[in-house]
C-alpha positions as CSV (number, residue, x, y, z in Angstrom):
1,X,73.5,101.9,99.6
2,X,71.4,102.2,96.3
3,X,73.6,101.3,93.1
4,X,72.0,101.4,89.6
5,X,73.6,100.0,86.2
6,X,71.6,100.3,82.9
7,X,68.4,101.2,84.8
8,X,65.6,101.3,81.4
9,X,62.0,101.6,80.9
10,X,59.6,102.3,78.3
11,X,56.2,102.5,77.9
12,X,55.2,101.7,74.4
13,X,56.9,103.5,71.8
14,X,57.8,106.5,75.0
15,X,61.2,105.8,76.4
16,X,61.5,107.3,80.3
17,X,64.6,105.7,81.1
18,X,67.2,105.1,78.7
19,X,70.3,103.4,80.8
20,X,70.4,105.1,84.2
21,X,73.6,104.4,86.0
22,X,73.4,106.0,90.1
23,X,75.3,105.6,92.9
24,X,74.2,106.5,96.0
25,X,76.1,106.5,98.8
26,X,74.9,105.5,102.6
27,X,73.8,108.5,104.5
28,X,73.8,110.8,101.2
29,X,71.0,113.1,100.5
30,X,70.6,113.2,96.8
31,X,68.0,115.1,94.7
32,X,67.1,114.3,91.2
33,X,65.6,117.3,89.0
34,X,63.9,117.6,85.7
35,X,61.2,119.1,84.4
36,X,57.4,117.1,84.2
37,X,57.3,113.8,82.1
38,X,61.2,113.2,82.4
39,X,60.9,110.0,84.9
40,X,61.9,110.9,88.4
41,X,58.6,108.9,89.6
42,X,59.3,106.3,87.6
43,X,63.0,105.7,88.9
44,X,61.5,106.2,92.4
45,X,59.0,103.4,91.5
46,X,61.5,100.8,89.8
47,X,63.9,101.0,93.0
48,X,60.4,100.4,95.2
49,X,59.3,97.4,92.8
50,X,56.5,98.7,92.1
51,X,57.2,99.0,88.3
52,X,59.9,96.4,86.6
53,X,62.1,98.0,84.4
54,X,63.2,97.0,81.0
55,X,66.5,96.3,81.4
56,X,69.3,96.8,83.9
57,X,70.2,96.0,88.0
58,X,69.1,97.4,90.7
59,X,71.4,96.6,94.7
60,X,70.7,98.2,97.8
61,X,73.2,97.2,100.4
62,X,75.2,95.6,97.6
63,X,72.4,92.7,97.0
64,X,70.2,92.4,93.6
65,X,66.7,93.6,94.8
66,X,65.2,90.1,93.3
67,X,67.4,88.3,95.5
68,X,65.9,90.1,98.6
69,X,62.6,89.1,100.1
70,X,60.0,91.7,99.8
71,X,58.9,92.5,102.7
72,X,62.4,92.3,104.4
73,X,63.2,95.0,101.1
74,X,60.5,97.2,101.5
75,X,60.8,97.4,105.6
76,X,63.7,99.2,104.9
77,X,62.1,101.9,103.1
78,X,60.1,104.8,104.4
79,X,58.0,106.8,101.5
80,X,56.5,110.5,101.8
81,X,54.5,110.5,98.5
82,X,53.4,113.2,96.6
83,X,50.1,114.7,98.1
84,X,50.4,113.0,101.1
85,X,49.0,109.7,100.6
86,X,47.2,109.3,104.1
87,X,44.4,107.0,104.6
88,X,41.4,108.9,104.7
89,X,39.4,106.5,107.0
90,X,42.2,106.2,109.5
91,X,43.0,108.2,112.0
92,X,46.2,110.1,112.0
93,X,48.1,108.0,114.6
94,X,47.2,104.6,112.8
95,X,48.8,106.2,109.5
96,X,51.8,107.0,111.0
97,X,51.7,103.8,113.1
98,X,50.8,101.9,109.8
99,X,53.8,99.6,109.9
100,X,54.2,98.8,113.3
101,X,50.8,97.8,113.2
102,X,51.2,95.4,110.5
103,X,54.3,93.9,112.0
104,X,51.6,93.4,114.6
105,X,52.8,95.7,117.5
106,X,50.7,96.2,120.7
107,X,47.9,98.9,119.6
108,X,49.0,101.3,123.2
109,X,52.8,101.2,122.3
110,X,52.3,101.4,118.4
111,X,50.0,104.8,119.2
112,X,52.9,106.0,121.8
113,X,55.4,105.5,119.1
114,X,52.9,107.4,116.4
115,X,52.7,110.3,119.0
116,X,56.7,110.4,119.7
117,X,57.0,110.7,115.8
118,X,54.8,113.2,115.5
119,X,56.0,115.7,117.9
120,X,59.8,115.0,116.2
121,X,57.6,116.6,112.9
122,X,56.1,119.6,115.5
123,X,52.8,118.2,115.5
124,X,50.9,117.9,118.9
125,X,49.5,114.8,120.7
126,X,46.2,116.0,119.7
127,X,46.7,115.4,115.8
128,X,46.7,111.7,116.6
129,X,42.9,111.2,116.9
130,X,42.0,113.3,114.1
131,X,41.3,112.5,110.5
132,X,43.5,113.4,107.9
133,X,40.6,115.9,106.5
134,X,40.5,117.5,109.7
135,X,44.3,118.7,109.4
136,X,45.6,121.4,106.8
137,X,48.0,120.8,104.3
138,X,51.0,121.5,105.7
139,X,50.0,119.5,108.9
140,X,48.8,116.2,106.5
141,X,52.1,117.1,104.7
142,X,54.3,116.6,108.6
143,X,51.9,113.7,109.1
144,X,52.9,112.1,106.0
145,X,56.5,112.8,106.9
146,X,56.1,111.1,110.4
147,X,54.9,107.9,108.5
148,X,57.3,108.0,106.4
149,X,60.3,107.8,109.6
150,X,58.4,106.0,111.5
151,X,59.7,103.0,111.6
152,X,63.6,104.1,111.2
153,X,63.8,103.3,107.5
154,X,67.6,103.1,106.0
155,X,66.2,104.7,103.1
156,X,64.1,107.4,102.5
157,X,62.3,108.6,98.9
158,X,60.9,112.1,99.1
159,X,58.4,112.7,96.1
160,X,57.8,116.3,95.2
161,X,57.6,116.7,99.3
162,X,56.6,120.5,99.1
163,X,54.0,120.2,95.9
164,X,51.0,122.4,97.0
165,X,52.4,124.1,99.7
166,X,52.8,128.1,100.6
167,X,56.6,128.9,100.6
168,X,56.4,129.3,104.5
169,X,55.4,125.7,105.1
170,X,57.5,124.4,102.1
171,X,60.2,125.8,104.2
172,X,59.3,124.0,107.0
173,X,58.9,120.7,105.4
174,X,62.2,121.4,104.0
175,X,63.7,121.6,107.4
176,X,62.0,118.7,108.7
177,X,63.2,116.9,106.0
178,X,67.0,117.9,106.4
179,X,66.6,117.0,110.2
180,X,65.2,113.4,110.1
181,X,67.5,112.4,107.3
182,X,70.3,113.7,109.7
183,X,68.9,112.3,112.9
184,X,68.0,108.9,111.3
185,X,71.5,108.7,109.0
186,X,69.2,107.5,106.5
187,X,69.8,107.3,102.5
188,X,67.4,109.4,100.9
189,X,66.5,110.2,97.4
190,X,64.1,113.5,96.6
191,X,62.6,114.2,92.9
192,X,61.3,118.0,93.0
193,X,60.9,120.6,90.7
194,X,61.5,123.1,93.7
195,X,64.6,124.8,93.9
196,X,64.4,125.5,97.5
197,X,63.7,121.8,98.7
198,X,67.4,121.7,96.0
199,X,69.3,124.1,98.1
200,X,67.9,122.7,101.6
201,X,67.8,119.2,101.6
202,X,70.8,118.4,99.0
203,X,74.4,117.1,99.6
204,X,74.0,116.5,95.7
205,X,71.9,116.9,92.5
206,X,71.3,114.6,89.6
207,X,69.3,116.0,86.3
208,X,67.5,114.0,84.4
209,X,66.4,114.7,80.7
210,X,65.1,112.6,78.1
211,X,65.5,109.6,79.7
212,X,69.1,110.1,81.2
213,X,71.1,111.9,84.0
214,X,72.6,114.6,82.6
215,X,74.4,116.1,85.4
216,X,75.4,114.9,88.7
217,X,77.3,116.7,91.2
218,X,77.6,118.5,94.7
219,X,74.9,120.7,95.2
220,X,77.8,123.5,96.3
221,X,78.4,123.1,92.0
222,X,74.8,124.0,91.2
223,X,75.5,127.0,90.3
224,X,79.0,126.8,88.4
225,X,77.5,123.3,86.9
226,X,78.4,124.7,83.3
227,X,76.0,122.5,82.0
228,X,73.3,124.2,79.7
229,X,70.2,121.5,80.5
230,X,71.2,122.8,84.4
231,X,72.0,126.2,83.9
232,X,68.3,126.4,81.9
233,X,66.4,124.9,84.8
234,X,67.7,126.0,87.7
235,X,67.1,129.9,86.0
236,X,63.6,128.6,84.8
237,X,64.8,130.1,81.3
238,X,62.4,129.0,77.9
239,X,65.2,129.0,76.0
240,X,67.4,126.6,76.0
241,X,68.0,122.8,75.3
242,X,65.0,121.7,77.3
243,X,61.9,122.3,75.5
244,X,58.9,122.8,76.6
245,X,56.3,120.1,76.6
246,X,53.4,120.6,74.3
């Protein structure tokens, strides 16, 4: 579904992505780890278009993304950012209904479809005529997640989908996660520094350091990877040939 060959980007003299070549297949849950400043949001945000990289192609379906019209490219995307993202002045049904309101469809069905989605992430009917400021953050967390499958993407991106969260919830949006990636048979790509959203969500794990992938394989390998820069994060070890940054 997503292909990548000599994916790079820099800004200024800092280089984030140094050649990045990714397959991903069609259905397949990958999740890319790396400590902070290595450029999992930036890879995220050169698939989406909304930075250009440097150098290298980018398919989905087998088609170069600049051949694809943009809207028709990004309706096939759904996006749970970091934090949430909600829109404050909008009530929670009209966030998760955000695109089918755009693509202009009747107010009454759009909010029936928001309320369907969010009782498949275990929130009520009620959430949908409350404000996002009115809801906790595990609940603006599921309400983010219903936006995000909203509309049935083909492909997912999960950024840091647990940040901020008590391990009890983080296991829930873990679950979630798993579950509408299953139901929909949806690609998805997740960047997290949490090794439970790893072990969860993962058919299989990509590490990126300085600018390249440095590993990639099942996540059943995780733990036999061999590979120092893996065996040093997933043990969250100082030593070791990621250093710290400063």
């Amino acid at each position: 579904m997503i292909e990548l060959r000599g994916l790079a980007k820099s800004f200024g003299a800092n280089r984030v992505l140094a050649g990045i070549d990714l397959d991903v297949a069609t259905g397949e849950s990958l999740v890319v780890i790396g400590g902070s400043g290595t450029g999992k949001s930036v890879l995220l945000k050169c698939v989406l278009g909304l930075i250009e990289p440097d150098a290298g192609t980018i398919r989905l379906d087998g088609q170069d993304v600049t051949h694809i019209p943009r809207d028709a490219f990004l309706s096939r995307f759904g996006m749970l950012f970091q934090g949430g993202a909600l829109f404050d002045s909008l009530p929670v049904w009209q966030n998760v209904a955000f695109r089918h309101l755009k693509d202009r469809v009747p107010r009454a069905e759009a909010r029936t479809r928001a309320i369907e989605t969010l009782a498949r992430v275990g929130l009520p009917a009620r959430t949908a005529d409350l404000y996002p400021a009115e809801l906790s953050g595990g609940m603006q967390k599921r309400a983010a997640l219903a936006r995000a499958i909203a509309a049935d993407p083909q492909v997912i991106f999960f950024d840091e989908p647990t940040a901020g969260l008590d391990p009890i919830m983080a296991g829930v949006i873990n679950k979630l996660i798993r579950e509408a990636v299953t139901h929909l048979g949806a690609t998805a790509i997740t960047i997290t520094h949490d090794m439970t959203t790893v072990r969860t969500v993962a058919d299989r794990v990509g590490l990126l350091h300085d600018g390249l992938l440095r590993w990639i394989g099942p996540a059943d390998d995780l733990d036999r990877s061999g590979d120092p820069y893996v065996e040093q994060f997933i043990h969250g070890r100082a030593e070791g040939p990621i250093a710290p940054l400063r």
